[in-house]
C-alpha positions as CSV (number, residue, x, y, z in Angstrom):
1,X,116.5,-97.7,5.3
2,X,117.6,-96.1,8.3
3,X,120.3,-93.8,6.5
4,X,117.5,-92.7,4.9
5,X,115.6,-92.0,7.0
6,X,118.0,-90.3,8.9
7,X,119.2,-88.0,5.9
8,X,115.6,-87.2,5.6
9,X,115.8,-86.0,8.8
10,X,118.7,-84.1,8.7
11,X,117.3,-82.5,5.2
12,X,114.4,-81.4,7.7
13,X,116.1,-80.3,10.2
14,X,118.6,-78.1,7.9
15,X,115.5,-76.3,6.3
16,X,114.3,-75.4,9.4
17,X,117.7,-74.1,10.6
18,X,117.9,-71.8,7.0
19,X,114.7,-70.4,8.0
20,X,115.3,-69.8,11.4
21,X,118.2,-68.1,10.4
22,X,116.8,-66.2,7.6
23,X,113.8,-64.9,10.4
24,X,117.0,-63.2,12.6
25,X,119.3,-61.7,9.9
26,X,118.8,-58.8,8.7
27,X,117.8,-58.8,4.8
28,X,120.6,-58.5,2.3
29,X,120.7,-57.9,-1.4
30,X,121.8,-60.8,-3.6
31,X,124.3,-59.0,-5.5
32,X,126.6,-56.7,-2.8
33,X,125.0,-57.8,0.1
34,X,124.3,-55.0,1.4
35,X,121.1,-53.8,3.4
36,X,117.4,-53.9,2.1
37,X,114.4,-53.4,3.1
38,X,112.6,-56.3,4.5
39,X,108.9,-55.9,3.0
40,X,111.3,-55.7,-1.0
41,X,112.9,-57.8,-2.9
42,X,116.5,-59.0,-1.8
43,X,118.1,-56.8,-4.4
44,X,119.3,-53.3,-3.7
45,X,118.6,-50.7,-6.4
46,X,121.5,-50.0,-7.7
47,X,121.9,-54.0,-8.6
48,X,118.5,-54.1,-10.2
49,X,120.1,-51.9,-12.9
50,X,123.0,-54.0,-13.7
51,X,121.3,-56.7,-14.8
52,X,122.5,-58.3,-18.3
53,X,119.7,-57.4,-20.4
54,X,119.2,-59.6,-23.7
55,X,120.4,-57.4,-27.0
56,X,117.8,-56.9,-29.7
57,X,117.7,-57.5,-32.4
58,X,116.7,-61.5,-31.9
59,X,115.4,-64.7,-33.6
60,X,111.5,-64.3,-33.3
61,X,111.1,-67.9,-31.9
62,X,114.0,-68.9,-29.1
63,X,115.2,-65.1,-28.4
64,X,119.0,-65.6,-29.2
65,X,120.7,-62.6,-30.2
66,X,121.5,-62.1,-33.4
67,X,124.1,-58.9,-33.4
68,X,125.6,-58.7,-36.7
69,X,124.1,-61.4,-38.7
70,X,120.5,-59.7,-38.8
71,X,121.9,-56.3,-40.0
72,X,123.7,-58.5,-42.7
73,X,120.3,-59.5,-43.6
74,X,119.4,-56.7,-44.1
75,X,116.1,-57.2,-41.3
76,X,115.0,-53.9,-39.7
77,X,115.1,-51.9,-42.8
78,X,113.3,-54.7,-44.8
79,X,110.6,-55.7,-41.9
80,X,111.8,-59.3,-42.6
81,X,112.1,-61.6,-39.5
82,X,115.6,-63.1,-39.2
83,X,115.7,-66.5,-37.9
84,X,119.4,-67.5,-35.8
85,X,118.8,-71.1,-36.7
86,X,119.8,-72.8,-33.9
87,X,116.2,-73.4,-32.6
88,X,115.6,-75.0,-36.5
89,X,115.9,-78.3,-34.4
90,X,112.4,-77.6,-32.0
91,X,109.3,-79.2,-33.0
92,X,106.4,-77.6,-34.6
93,X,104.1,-77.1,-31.4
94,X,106.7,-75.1,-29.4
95,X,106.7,-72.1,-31.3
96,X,108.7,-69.1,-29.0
97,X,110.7,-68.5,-26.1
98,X,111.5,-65.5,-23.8
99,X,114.0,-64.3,-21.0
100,X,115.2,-61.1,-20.1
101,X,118.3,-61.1,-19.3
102,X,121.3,-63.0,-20.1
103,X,122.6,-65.8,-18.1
104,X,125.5,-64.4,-16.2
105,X,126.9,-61.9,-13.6
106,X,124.1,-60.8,-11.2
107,X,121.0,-62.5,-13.3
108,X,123.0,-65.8,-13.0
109,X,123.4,-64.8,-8.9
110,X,120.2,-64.5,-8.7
111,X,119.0,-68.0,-9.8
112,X,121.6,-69.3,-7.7
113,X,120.2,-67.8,-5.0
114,X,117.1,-68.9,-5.6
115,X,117.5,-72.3,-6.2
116,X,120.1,-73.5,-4.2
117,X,120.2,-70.8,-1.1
118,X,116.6,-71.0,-1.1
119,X,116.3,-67.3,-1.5
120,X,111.9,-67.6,-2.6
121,X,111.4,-63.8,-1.8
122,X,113.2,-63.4,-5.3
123,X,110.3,-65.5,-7.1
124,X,107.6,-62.3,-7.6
125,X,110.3,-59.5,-8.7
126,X,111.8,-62.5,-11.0
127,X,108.4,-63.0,-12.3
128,X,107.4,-59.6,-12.4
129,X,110.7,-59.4,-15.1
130,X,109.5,-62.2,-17.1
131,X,105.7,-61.5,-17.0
132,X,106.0,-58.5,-20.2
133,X,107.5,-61.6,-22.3
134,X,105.0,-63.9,-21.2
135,X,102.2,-61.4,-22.3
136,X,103.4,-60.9,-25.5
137,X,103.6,-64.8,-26.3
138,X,100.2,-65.7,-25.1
139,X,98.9,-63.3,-27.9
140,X,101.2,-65.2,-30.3
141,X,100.1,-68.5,-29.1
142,X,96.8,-67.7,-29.3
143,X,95.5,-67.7,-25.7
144,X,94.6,-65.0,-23.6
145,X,94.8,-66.6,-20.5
146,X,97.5,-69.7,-21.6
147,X,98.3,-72.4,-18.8
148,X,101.2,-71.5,-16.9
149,X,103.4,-75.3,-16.6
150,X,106.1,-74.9,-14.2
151,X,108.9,-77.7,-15.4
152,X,108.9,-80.4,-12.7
153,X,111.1,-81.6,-10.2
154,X,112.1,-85.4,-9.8
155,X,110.6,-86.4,-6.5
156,X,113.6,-87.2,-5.0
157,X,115.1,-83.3,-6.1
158,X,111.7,-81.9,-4.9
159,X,112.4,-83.6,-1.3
160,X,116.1,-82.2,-1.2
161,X,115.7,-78.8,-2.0
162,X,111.7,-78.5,-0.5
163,X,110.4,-76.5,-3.2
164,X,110.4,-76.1,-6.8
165,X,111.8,-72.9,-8.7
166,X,110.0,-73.2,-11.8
167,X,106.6,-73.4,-10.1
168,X,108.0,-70.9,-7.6
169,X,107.9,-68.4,-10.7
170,X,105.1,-69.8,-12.4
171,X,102.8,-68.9,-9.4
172,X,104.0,-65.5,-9.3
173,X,103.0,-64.8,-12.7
174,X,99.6,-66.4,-12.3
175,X,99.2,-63.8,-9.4
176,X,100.1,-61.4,-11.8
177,X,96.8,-62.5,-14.3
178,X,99.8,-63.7,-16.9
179,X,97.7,-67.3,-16.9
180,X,96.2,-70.4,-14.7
181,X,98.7,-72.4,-13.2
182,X,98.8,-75.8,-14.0
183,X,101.2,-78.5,-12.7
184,X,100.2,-81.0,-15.3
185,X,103.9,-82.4,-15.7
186,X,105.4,-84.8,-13.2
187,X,109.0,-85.7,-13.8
188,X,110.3,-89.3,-13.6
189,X,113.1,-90.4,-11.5
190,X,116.8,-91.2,-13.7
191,X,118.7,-88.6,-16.2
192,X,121.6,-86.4,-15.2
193,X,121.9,-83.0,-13.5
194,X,121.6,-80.2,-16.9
195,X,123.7,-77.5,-15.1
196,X,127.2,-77.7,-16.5
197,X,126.0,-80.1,-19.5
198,X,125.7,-79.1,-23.1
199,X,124.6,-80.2,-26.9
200,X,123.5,-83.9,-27.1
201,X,124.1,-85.0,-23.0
202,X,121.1,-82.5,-22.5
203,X,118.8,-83.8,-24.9
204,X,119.5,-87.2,-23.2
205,X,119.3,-86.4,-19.9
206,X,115.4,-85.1,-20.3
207,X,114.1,-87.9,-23.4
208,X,111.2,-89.5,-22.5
209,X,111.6,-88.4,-18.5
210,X,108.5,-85.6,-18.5
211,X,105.0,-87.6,-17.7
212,X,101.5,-86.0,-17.9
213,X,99.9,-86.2,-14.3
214,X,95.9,-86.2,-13.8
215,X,93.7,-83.3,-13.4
216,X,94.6,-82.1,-17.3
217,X,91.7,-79.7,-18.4
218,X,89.4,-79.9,-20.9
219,X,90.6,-76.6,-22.5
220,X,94.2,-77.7,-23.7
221,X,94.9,-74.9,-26.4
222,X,97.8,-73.2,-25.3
223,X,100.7,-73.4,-22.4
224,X,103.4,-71.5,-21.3
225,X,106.8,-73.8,-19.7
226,X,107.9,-71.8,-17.1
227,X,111.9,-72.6,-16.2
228,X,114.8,-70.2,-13.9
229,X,117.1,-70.9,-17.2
230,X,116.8,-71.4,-21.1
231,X,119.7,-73.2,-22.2
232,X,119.8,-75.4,-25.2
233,X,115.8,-75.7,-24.9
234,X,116.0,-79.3,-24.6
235,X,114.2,-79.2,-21.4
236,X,111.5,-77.1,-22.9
237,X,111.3,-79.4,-26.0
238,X,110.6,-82.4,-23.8
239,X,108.2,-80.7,-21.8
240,X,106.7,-79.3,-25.1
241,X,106.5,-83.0,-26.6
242,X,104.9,-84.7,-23.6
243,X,102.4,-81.7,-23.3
244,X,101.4,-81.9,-27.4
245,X,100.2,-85.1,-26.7
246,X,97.9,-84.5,-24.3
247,X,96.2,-82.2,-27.0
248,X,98.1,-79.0,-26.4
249,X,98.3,-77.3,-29.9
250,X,100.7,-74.5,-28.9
251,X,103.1,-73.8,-26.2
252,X,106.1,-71.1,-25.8
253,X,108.6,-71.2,-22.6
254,X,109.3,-68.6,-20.9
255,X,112.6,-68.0,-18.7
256,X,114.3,-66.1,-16.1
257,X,117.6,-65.8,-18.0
258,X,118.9,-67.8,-20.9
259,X,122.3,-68.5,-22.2
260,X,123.9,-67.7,-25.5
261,X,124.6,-69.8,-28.1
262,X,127.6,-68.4,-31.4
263,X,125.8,-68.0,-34.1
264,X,127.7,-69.1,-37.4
265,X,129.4,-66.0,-39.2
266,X,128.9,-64.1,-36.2
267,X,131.6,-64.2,-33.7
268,X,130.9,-60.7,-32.6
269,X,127.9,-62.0,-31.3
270,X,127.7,-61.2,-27.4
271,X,123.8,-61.0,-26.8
272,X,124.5,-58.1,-23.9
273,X,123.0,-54.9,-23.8
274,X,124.0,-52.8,-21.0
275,X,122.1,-50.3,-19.3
């Protein structure tokens, strides 16, 4: 009990040191480090425009690219919607996904930084990115003011890092009118790290470890997951799950950055458009 407490302290006493430190130095932006101004985001501006953007065309529900297979289809000159099929696997009540940018180079720096460097002056110019996606979904799932449900930390990853990135972001867009926020997911202790694990390991590590805390509201029509990073959505579809069965009928995610996935047929396939 007492090298726990002691870590905790230490844990304490580090935060305060980061901050204290972050208070003297100068600001820096993320990507070449060199100076910004300190009342802007951490990102200079020629960085800002070399973010990974997503390539359109994409599938209509998880936003994967889908380069050469929808002109095969045939798509944009026949106003069908062409579906990747790698998101055939998500239940019925999560119904679409957004990020804009891809999950690498700078836009992957950047949720480092914010995550693990503890860099939260990113959070409103992140959300600020994400909030034209998340205004288009809340039309498609049918609520014009949708809950915004940042995923949840396990309490023991809450206490190490101090703050949560997801609900970091999802209170930035509720400052931007996107929707109400509302933390109505806790997390259960167990399961593995996700970053660096793939396929069927993620799936497992999130089954059955989302919980529905108290305070739900009486108007449960829609919600929003709010995450840094879309990956194989199995975080999304857990959180999806758990929040369908406290009576929400519809709920999209909604992401910083997500990463690709090959597409059968299409190994051309690199989901990057640049600017």
């Amino acid at each position: 009990m007492r090298a726990v407490a002691r870590a905790g302290r230490l844990r304490l006493v580090g935060r305060a040191a980061a901050a204290a430190f972050d208070a003297l130095v100068p600001a820096a932006c993320v990507g070449c480090r060199r100076g910004v101004a300190p009342d802007g985001p951490p990102l200079c501006a020629l960085c800002r425009s070399r973010f990974p953007r997503l390539a359109s065309p994409r599938c209509p529900r998880c936003a994967q690219p889908l380069g050469n297979i929808a002109a095969a289809a045939g798509a944009p000159a026949q106003g069908r919607p062409v579906r990747c099929g790698t998101c055939e696997e998500w239940p019925d009540v999560l119904v679409a996904a957004d990020a804009p940018f891809v999950f690498k180079g700078l836009a992957a720096r950047t949720v480092h930084a914010l995550k693990y460097d503890r860099w939260r002056a990113l959070a409103p110019w992140m959300a600020a990115r994400m909030a034209p996606g998340a205004e288009a979904m809340a039309s498609r799932i049918g609520g014009a003011a949708p809950w915004l449900v940042p995923v949840p930390l396990t309490p023991a990853r809450q206490r190490e890092r101090g703050f949560n990135q997801a609900a970091e972001l999802a209170g930035a867009l509720a400052d931007r009118g996107v929707g109400s926020l509302g933390s109505f997911l806790g997390r259960r202790p167990g399961g593995g790290r996700q970053a660096g694990v793939r396929g069927a390991l993620r799936r497992a590590n999130v089954q059955g470890r989302f919980r529905l805390r108290a305070g739900l509201p009486d108007e449960r029509r829609s919600a929003i997951v709010v995450d840094d990073v879309l990956t194989t959505g199995a975080t999304a579809i857990a959180c999806a799950e758990t929040l369908a069965e406290a009576g929400f009928r519809s709920v999209a995610t909604v992401s910083f950055a997500r990463t690709l996935r090959p597409l059968d047929g299409d190994e051309s396939t690199t989901g990057v458009l640049r600017p």
